[in-house]
Jmol script that loads the backbone (N, CA, C; Angstrom):
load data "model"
ATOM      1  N   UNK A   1     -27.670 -40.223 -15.981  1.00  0.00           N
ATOM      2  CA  UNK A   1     -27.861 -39.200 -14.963  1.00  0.00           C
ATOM      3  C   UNK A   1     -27.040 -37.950 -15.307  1.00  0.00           C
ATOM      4  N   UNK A   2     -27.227 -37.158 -14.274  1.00  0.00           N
ATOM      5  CA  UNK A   2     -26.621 -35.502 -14.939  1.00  0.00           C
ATOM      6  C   UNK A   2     -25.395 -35.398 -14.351  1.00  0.00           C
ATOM      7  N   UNK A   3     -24.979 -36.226 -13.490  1.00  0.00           N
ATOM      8  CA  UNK A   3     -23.706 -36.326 -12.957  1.00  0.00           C
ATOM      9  C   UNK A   3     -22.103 -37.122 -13.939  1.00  0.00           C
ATOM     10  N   UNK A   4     -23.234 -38.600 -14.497  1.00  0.00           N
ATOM     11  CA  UNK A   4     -22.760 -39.221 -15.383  1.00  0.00           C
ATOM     12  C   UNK A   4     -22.573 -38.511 -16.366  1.00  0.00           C
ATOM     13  N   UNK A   5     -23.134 -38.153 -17.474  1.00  0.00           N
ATOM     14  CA  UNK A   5     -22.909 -36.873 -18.523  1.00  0.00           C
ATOM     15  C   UNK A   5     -22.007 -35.920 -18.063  1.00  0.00           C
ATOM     16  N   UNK A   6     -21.950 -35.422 -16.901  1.00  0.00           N
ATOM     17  CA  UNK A   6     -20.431 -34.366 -16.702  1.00  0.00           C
ATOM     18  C   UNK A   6     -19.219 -34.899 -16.893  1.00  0.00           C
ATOM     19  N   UNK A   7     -19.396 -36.380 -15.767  1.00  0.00           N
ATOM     20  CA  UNK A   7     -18.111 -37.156 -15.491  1.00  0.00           C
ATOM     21  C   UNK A   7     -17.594 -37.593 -17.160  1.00  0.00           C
ATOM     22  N   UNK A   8     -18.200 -37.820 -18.073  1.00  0.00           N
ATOM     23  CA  UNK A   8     -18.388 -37.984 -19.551  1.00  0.00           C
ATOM     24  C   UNK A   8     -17.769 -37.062 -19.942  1.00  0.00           C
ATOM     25  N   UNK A   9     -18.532 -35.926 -19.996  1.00  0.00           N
ATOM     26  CA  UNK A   9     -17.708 -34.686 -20.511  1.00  0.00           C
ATOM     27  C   UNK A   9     -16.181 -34.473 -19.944  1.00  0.00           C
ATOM     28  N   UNK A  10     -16.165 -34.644 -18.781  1.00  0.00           N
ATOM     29  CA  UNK A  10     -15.054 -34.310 -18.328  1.00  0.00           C
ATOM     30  C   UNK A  10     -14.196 -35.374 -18.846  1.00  0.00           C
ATOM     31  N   UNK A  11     -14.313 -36.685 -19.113  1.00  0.00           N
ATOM     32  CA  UNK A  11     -12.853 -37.303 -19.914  1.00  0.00           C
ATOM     33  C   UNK A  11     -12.914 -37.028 -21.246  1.00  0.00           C
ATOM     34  N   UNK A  12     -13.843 -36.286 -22.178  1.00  0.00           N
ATOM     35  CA  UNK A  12     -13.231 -36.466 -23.301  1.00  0.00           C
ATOM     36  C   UNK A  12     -13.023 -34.897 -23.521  1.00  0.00           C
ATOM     37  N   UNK A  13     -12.971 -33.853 -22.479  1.00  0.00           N
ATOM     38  CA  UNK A  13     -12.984 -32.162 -22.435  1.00  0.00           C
ATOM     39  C   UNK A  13     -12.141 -32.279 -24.036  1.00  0.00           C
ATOM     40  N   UNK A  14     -12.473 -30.757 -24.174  1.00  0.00           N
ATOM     41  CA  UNK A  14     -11.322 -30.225 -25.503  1.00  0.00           C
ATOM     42  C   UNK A  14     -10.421 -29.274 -24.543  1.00  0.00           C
ATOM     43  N   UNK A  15      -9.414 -29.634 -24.888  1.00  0.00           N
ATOM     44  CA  UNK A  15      -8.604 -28.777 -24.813  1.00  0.00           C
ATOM     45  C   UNK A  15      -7.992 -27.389 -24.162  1.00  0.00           C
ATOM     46  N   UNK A  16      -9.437 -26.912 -24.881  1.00  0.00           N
ATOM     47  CA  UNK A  16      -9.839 -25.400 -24.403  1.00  0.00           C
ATOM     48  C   UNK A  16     -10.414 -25.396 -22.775  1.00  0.00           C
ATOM     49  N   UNK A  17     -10.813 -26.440 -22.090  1.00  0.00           N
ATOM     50  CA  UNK A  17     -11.738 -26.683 -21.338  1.00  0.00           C
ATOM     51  C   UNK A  17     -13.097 -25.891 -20.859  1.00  0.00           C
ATOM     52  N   UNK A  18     -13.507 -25.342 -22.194  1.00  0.00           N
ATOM     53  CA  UNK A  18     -15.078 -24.518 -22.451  1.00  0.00           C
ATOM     54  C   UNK A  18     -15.670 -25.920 -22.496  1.00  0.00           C
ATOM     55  N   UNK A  19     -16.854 -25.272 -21.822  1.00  0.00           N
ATOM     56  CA  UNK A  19     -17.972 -26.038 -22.241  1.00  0.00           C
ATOM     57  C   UNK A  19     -18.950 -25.326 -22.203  1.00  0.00           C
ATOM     58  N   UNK A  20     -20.318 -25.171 -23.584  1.00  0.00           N
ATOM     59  CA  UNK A  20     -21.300 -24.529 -23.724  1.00  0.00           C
ATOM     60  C   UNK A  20     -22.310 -25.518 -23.563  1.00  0.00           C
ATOM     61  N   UNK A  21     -23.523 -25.328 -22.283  1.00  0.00           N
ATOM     62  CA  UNK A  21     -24.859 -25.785 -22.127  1.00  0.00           C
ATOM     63  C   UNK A  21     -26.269 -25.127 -22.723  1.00  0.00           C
ATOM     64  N   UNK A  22     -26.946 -25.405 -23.433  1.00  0.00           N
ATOM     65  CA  UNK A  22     -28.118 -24.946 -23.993  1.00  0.00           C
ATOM     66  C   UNK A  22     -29.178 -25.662 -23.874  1.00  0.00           C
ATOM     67  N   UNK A  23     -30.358 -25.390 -22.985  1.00  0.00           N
ATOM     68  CA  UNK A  23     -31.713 -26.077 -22.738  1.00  0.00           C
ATOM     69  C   UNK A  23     -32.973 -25.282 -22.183  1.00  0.00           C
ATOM     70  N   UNK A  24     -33.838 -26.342 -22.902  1.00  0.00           N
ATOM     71  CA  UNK A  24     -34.883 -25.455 -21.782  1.00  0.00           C
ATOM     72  C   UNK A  24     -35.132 -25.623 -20.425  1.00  0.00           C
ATOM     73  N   UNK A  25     -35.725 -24.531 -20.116  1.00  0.00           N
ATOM     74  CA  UNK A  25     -35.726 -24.196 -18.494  1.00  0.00           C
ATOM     75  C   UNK A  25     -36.734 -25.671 -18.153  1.00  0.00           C
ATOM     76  N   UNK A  26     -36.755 -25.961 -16.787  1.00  0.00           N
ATOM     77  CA  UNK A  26     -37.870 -26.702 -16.375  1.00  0.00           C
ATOM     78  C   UNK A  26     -39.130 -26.183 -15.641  1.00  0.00           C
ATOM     79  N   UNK A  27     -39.915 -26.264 -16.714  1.00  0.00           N
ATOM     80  CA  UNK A  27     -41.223 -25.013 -15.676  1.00  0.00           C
ATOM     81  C   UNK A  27     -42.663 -25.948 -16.474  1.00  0.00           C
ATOM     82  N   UNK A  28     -43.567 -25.001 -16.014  1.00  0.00           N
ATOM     83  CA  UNK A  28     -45.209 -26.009 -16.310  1.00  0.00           C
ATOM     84  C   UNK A  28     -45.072 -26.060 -17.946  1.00  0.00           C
ATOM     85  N   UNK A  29     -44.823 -24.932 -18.079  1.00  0.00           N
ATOM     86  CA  UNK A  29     -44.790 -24.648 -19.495  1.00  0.00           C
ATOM     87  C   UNK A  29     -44.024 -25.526 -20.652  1.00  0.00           C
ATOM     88  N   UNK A  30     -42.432 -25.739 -20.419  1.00  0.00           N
ATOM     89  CA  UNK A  30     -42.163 -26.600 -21.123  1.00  0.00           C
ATOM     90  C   UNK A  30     -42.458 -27.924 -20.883  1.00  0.00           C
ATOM     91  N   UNK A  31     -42.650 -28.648 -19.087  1.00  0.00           N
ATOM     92  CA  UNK A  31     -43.301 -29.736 -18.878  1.00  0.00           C
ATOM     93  C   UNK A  31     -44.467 -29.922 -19.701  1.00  0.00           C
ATOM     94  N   UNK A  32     -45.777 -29.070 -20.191  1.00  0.00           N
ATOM     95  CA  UNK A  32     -46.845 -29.145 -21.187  1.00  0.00           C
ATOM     96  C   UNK A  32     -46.339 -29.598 -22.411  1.00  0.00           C
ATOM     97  N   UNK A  33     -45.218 -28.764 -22.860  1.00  0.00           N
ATOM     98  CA  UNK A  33     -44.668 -29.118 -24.630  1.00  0.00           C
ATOM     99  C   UNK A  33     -44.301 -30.363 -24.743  1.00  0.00           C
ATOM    100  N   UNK A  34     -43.484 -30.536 -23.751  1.00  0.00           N
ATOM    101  CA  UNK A  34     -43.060 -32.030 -23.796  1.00  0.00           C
ATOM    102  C   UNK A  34     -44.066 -33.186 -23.733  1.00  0.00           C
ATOM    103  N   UNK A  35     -44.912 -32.900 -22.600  1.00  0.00           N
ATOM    104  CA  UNK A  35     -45.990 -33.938 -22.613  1.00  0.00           C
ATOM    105  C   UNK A  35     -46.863 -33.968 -24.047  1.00  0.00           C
ATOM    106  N   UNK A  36     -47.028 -32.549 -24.721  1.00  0.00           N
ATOM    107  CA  UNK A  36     -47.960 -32.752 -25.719  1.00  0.00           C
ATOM    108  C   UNK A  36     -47.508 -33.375 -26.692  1.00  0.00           C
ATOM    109  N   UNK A  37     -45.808 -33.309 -26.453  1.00  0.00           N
ATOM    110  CA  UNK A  37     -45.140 -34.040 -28.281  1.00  0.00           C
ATOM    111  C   UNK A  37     -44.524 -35.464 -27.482  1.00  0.00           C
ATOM    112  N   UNK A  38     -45.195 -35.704 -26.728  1.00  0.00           N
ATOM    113  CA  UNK A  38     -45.169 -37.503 -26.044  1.00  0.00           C
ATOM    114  C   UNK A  38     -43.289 -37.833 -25.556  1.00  0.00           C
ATOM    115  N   UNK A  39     -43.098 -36.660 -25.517  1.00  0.00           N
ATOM    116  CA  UNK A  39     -41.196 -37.007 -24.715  1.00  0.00           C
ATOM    117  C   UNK A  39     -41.324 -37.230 -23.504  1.00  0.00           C
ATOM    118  N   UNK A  40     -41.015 -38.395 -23.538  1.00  0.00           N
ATOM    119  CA  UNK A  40     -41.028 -38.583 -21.422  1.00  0.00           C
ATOM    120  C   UNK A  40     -39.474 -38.775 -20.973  1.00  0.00           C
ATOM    121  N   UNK A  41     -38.247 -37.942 -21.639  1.00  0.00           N
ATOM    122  CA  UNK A  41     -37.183 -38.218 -21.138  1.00  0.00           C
ATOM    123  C   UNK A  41     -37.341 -37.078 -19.655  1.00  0.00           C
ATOM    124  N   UNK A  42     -36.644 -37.678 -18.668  1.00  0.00           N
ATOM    125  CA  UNK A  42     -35.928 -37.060 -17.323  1.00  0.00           C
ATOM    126  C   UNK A  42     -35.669 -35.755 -17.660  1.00  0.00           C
ATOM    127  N   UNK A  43     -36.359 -34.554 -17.471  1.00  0.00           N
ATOM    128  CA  UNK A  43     -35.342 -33.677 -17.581  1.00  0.00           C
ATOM    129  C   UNK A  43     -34.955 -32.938 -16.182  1.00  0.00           C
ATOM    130  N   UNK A  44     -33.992 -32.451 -16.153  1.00  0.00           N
ATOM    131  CA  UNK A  44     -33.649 -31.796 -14.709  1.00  0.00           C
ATOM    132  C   UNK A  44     -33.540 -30.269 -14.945  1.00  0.00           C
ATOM    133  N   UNK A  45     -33.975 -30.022 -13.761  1.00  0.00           N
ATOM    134  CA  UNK A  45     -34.050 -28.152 -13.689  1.00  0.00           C
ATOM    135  C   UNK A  45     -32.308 -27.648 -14.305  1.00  0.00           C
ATOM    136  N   UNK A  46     -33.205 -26.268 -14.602  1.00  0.00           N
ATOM    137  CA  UNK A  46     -31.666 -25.593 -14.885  1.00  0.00           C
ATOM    138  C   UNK A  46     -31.104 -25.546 -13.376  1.00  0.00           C
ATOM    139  N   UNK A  47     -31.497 -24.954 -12.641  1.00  0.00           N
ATOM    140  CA  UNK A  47     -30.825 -25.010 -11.120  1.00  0.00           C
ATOM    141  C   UNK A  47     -29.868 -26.101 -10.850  1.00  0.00           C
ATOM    142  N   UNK A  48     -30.504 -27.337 -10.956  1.00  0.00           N
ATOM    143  CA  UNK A  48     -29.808 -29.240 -10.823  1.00  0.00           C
ATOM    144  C   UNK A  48     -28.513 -28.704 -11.951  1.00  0.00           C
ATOM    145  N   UNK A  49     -28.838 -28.335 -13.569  1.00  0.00           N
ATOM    146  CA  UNK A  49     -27.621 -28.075 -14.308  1.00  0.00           C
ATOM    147  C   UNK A  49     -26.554 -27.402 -14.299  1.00  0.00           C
ATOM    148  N   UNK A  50     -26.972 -25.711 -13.869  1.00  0.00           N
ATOM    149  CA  UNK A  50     -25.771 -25.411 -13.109  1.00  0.00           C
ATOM    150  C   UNK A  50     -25.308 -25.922 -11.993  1.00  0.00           C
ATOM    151  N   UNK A  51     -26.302 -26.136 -10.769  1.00  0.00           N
ATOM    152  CA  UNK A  51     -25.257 -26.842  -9.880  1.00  0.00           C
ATOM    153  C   UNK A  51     -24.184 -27.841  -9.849  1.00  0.00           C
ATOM    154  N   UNK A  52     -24.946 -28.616 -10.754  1.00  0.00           N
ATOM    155  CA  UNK A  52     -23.863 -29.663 -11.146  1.00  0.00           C
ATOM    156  C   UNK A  52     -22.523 -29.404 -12.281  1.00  0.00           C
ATOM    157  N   UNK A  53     -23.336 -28.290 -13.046  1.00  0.00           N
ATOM    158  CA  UNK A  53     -21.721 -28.212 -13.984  1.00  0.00           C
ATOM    159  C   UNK A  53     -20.524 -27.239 -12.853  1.00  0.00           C
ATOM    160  N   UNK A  54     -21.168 -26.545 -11.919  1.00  0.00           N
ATOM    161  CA  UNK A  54     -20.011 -25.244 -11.329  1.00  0.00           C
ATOM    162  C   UNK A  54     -19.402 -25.994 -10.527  1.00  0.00           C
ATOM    163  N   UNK A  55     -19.710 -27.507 -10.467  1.00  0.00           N
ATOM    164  CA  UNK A  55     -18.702 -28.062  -9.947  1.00  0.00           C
ATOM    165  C   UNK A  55     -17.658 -28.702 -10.243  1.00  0.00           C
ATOM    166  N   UNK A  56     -17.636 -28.558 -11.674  1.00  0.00           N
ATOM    167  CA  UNK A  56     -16.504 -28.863 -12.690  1.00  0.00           C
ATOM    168  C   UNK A  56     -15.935 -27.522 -13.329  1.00  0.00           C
ATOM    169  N   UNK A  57     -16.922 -27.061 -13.648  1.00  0.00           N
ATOM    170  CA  UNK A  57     -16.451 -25.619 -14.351  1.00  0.00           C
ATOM    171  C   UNK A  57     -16.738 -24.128 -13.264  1.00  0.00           C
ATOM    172  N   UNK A  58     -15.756 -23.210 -14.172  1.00  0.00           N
ATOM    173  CA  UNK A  58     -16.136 -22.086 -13.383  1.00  0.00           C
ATOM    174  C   UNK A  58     -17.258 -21.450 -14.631  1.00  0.00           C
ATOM    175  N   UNK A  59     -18.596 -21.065 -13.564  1.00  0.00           N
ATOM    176  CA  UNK A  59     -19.784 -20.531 -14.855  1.00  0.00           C
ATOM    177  C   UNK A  59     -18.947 -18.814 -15.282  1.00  0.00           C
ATOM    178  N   UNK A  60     -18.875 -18.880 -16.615  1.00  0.00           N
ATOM    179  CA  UNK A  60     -18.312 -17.510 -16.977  1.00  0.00           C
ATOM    180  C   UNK A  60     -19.490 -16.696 -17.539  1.00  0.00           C
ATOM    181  N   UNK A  61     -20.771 -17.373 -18.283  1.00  0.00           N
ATOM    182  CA  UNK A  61     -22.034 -16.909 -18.664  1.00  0.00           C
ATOM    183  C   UNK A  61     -22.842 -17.831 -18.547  1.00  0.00           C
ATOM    184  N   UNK A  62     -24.015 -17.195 -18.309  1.00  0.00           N
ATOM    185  CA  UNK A  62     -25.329 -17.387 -18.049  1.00  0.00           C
ATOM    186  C   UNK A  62     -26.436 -16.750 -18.073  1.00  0.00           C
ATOM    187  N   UNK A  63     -27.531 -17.229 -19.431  1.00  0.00           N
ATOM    188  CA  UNK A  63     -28.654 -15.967 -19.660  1.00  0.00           C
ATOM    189  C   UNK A  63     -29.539 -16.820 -19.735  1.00  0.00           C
ATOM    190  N   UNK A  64     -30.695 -16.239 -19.579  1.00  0.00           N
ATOM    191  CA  UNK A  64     -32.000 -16.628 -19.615  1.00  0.00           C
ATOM    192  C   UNK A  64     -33.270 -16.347 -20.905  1.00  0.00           C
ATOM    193  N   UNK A  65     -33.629 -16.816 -21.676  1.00  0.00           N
ATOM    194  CA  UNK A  65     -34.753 -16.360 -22.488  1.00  0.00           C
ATOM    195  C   UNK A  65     -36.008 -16.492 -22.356  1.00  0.00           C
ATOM    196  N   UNK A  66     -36.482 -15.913 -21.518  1.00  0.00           N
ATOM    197  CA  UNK A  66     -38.507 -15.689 -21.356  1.00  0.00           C
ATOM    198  C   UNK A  66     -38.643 -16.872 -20.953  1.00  0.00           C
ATOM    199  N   UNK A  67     -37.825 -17.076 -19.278  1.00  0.00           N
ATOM    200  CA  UNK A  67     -38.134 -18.467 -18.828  1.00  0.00           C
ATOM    201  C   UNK A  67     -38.273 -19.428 -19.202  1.00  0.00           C
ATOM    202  N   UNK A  68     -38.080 -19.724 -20.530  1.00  0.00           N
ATOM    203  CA  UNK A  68     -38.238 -20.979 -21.054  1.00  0.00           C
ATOM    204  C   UNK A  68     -37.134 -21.586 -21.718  1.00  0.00           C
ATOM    205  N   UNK A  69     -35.548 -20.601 -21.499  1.00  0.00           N
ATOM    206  CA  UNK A  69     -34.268 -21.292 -22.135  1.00  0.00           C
ATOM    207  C   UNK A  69     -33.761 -20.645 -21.277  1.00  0.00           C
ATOM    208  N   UNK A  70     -32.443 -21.619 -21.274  1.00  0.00           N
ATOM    209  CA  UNK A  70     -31.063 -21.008 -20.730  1.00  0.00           C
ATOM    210  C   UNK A  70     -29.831 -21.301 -21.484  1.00  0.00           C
ATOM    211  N   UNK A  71     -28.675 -20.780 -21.667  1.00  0.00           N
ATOM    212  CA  UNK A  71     -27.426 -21.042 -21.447  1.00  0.00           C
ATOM    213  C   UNK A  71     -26.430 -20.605 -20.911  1.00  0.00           C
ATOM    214  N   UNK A  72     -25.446 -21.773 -20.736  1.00  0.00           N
ATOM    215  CA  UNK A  72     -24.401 -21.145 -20.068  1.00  0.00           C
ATOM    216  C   UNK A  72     -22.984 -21.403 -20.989  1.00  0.00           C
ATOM    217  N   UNK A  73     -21.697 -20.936 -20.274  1.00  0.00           N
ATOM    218  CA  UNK A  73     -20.767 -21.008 -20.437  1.00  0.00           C
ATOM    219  C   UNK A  73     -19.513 -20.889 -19.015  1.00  0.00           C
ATOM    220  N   UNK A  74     -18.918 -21.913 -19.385  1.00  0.00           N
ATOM    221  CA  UNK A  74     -17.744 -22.588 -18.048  1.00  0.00           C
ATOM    222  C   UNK A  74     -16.784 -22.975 -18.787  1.00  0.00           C
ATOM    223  N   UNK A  75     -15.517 -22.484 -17.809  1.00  0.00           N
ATOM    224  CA  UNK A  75     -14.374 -22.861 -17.841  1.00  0.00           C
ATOM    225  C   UNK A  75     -13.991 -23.732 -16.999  1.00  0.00           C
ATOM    226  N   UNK A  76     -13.442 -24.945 -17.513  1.00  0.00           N
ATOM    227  CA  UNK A  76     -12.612 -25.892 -16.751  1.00  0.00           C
ATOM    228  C   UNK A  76     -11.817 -25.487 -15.318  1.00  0.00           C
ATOM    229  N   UNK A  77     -12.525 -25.667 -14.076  1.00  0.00           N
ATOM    230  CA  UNK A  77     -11.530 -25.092 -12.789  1.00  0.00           C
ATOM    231  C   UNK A  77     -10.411 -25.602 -13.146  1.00  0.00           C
TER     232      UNK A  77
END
end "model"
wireframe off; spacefill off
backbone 0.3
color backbone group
């Protein structure tokens, strides 16, 4: 789950306590790509991803590419 993967991240953090997220957005569009190249993993909206990381991190960046990527960047509160 996306909660589990934070709680994860969060015991083995570096140091620095950055953490960089990179994915695609969840929309019809990448739901199609995925279905056409037969991936049926869970994916969760970017919305579900930041919400859930700004509650570990403070978001310091966040961009978008032609709706179909995001990343971010957070600092360890």
């Amino acid at each position: 789950s996306l909660y589990a993967t934070l709680d994860y991240l969060e015991s083995v953090k570096h140091h620095s306590g950055i953490i960089v997220i990179a994915s695609p957005m969840k929309n019809w569009l990448t739901d199609l790509y995925f279905k056409l190249i037969g991936d049926k993993n869970k994916r969760h909206s970017h919305q579900d991803i930041l919400s859930a990381v700004s509650k570990y991190y403070r978001i310091t960046l966040y961009r978008e590419w032609l709706g179909l990527y995001f990343c971010l960047k957070g600092r360890h509160k």
